[in-house]
Short mmCIF file of the C-alpha atoms (twelve columns), coordinates in Angstrom:
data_MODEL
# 
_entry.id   MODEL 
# 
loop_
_atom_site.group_PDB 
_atom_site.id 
_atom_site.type_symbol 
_atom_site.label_atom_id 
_atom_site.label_alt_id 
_atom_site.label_comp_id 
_atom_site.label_asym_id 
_atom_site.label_seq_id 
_atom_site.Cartn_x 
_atom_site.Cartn_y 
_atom_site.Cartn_z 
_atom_site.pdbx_PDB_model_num 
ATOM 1  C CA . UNK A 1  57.951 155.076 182.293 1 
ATOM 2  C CA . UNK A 2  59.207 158.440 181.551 1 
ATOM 3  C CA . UNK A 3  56.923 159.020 178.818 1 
ATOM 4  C CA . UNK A 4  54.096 158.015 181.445 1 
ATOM 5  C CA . UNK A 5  55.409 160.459 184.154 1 
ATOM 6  C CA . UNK A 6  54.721 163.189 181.816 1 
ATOM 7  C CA . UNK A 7  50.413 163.524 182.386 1 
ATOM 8  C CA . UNK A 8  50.075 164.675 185.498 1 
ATOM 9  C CA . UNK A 9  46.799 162.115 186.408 1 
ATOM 10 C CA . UNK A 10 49.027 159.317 185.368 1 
ATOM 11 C CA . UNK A 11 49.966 157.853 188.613 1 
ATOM 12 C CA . UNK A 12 47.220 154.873 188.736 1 
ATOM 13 C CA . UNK A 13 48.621 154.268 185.278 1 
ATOM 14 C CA . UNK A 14 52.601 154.043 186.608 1 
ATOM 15 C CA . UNK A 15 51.254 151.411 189.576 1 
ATOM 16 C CA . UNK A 16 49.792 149.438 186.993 1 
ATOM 17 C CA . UNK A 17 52.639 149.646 184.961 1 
ATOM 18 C CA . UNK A 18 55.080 148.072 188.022 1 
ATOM 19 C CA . UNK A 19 52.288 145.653 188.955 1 
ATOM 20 C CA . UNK A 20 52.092 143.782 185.365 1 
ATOM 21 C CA . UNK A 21 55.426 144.139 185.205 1 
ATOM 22 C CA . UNK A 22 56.121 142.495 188.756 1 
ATOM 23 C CA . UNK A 23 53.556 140.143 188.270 1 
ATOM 24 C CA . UNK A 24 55.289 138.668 184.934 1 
ATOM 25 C CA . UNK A 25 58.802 138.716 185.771 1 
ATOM 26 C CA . UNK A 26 58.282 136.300 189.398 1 
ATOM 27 C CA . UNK A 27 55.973 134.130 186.940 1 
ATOM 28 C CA . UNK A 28 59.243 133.813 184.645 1 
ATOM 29 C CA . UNK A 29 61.529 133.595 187.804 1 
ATOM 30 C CA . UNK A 30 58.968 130.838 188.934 1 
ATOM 31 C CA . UNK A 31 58.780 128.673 186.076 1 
ATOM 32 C CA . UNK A 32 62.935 129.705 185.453 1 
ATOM 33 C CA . UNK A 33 63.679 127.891 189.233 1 
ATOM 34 C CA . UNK A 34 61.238 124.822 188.474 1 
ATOM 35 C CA . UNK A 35 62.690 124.328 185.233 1 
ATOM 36 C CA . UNK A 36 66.332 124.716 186.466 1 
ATOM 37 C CA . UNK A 37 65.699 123.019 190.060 1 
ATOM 38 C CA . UNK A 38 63.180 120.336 190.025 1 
ATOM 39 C CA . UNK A 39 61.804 119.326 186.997 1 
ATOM 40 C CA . UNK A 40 62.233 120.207 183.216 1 
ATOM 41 C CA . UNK A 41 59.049 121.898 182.152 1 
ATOM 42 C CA . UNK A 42 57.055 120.834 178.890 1 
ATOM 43 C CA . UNK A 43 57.216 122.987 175.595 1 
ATOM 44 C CA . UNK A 44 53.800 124.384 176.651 1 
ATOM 45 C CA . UNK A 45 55.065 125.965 179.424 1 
ATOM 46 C CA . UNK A 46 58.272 127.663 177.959 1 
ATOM 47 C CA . UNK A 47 55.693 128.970 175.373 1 
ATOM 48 C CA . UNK A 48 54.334 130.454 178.048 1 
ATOM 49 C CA . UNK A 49 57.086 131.888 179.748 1 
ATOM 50 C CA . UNK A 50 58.462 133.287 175.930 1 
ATOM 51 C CA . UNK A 51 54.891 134.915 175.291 1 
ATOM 52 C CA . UNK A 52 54.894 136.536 178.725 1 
ATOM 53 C CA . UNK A 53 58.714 137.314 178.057 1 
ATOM 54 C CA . UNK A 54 57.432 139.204 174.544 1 
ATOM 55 C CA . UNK A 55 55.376 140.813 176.279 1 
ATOM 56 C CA . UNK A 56 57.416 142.781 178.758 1 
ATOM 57 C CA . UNK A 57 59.453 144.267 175.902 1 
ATOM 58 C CA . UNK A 58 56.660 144.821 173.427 1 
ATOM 59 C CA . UNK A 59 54.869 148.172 173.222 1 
ATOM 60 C CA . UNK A 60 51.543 146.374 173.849 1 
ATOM 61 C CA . UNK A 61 51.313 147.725 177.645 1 
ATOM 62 C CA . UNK A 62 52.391 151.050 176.455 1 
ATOM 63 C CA . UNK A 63 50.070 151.374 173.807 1 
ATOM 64 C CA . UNK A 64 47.088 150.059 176.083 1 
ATOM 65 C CA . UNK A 65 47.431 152.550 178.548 1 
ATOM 66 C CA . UNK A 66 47.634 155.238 176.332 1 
ATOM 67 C CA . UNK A 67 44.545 154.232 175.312 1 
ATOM 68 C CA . UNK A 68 42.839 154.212 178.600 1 
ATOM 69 C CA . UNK A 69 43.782 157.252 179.267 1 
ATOM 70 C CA . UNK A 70 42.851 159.090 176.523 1 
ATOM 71 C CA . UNK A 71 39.024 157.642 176.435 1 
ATOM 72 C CA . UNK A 72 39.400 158.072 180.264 1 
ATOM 73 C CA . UNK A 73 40.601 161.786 180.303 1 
ATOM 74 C CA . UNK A 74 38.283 162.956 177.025 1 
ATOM 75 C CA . UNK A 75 35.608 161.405 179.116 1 
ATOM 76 C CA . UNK A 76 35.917 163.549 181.952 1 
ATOM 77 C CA . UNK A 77 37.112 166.622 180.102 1 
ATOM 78 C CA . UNK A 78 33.647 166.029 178.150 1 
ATOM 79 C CA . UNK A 79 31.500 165.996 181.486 1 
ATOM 80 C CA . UNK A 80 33.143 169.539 182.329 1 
# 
């Protein structure tokens, strides 16, 4: 986050940042309170929720982004 804050055109990059990030922790609090209240879930599923889980503290995101925004920025920075 703070290494995102630092380009200045960054900020679409920040809300997509806390969206994917939002969106995968409720889908590991979801399948965490059907697991622990109604029903165990099958292996598949904890897969899932481990892969999704790896995810969140991998650099993947990071390095995506980075990406984007450089082919994004050397685009524009091309056009001028």
């Amino acid at each position: 986050m703070w290494a995102l804050k630092k380009y200045s055109g960054a900020v679409w990059m920040i809300a997509v940042w806390h969206f994917v990030h939002l969106v995968l922790i409720l889908f590991l609090l979801l399948i965490g309170f059907v697991d622990w209240f109604y029903i165990p879930l099958s292996f598949k599923w904890k897969h899932l929720g481990a892969s999704a889980h790896e995810f969140l503290i991998s650099p993947v995101l990071y390095c995506i982004a980075g990406i984007v925004h450089r082919s994004f920025f050397s685009e524009c920075s091309n056009k001028l």
